[in-house]
N, C-alpha and C positions, 0 to 999 in steps of 0.2 A: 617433832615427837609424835606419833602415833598413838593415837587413841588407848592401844591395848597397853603400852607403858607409863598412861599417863595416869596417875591413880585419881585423881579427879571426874578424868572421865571415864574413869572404870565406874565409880560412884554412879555418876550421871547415868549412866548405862543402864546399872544395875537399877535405880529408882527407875528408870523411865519404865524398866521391862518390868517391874513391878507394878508402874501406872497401868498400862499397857493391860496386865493380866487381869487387876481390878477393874478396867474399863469394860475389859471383854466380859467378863463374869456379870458385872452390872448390864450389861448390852442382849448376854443370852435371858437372863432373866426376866426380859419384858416375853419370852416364850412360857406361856404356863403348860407349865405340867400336870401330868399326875401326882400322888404320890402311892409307892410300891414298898413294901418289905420281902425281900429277899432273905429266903432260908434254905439250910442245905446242913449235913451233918461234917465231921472234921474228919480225921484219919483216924482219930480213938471215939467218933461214933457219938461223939458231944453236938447237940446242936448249937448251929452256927448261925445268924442274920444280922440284916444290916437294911437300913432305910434305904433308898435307891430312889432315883426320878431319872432316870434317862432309859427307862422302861418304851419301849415301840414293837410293833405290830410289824412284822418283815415280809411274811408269804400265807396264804391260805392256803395254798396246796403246792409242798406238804405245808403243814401248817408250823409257822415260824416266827418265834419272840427274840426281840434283842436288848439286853443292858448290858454297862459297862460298868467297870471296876477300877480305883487309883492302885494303882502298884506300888504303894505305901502301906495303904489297906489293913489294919490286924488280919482280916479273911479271908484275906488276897488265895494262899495257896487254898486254903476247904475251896475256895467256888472255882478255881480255876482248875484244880483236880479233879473235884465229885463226875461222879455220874449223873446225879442228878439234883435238881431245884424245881425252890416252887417259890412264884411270883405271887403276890398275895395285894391286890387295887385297894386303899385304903378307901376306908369310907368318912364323910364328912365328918363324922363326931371322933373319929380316932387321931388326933394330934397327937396325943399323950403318944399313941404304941409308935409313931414314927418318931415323935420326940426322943421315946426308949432305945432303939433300934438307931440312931444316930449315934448315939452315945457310945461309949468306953465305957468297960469294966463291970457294967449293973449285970447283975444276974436275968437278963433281959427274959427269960422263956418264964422265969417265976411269977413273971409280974402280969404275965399274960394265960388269957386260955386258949389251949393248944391243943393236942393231937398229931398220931402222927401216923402219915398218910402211907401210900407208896412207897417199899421200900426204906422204912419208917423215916419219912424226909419228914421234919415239923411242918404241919400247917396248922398257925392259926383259923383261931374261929373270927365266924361274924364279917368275912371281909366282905365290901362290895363284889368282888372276884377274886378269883385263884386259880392260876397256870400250874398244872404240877409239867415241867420239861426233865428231858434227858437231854444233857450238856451234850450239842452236836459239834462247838467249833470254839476254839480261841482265836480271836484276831487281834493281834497287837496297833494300839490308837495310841500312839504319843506317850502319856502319862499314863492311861488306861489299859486296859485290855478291854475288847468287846467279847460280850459272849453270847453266842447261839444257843439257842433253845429249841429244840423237835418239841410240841407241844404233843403231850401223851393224855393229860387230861385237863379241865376246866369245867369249871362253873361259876354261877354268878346269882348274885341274891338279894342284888340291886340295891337302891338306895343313892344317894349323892356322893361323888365322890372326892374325898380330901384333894385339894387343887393347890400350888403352891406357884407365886408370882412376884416378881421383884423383893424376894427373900422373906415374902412373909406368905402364912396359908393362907386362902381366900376362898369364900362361898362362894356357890354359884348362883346366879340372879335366877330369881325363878320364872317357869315356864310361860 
């Protein structure tokens, strides 16, 4: 009997690739990140965001940002359509707004103060930085899509910034 008719080891299969995806997930996580909220408007012009950490630095000339997206995503089509986004570098005291912006369903722009920038793409206030990009490129990544950002504008207004490491936030030790 082969493995693919044998429903037990279909089971075993399935858990191991299960193990497997938790090991791995547990394994990237010893990498800390930033933390990033990504915003961008929909097709009827509602603002759209979402918390992100696979936010990187691609090219300085031209100048170029990357993150990626699950293609399960409720925002999946807004940011993979727009013309444009704005990357927003959380600052140490903001948990709460990346907390929000992970989330499902809250009226997330309410609960925050905002503005809106370019194009009227929302950018929050108060971040340690902010990328405002024009969507240069989809690349399709497995489960994700990556996305290209031409960076059109930036600024930055310092501070410490939200860091997240083996699934929890973490401060930076100081200088």
């Amino acid at each position: 009997m082969t493995a693919s008719s044998n429903p037990a080891a279909q089971t075993e299969t399935a858990q191991s690739a299960e193990e497997r995806s938790r090991a791995l997930r547990d394994t990237l996580g010893h990498f800390a990140t930033g933390v990033t909220v990504v915003t961008t408007l929909d097709a009827s012009g509602q603002p759209v965001g979402m918390t992100v950490n696979s936010f990187n630095s691609v090219s300085l000339d031209p100048a170029l940002t990357l993150w990626s997206i699950d293609r399960s995503a409720l925002s999946y089509a807004a940011f993979t359509q727009c013309e444009r986004f704005a990357i927003h570098v959380l600052k140490g005291d903001q948990q709460h707004v990346s907390n929000l912006f992970a989330g499902r369903g809250a009226d997330k722009f309410g609960q925050v103060k905002w503005h809106q920038g370019p194009g009227n793409i929302p950018h929050l206030d108060d971040c340690a930085a902010l990328f405002h990009c024009r969507r240069a490129q989809n690349i399709e990544g497995g489960d994700h899509t990556i996305l290209l950002g031409e960076v059109l504008e930036f600024s930055a207004s310092g501070g410490e910034p939200l860091v997240f490491h083996r699934g929890r936030y973490r401060a930076l030790a100081g200088e």
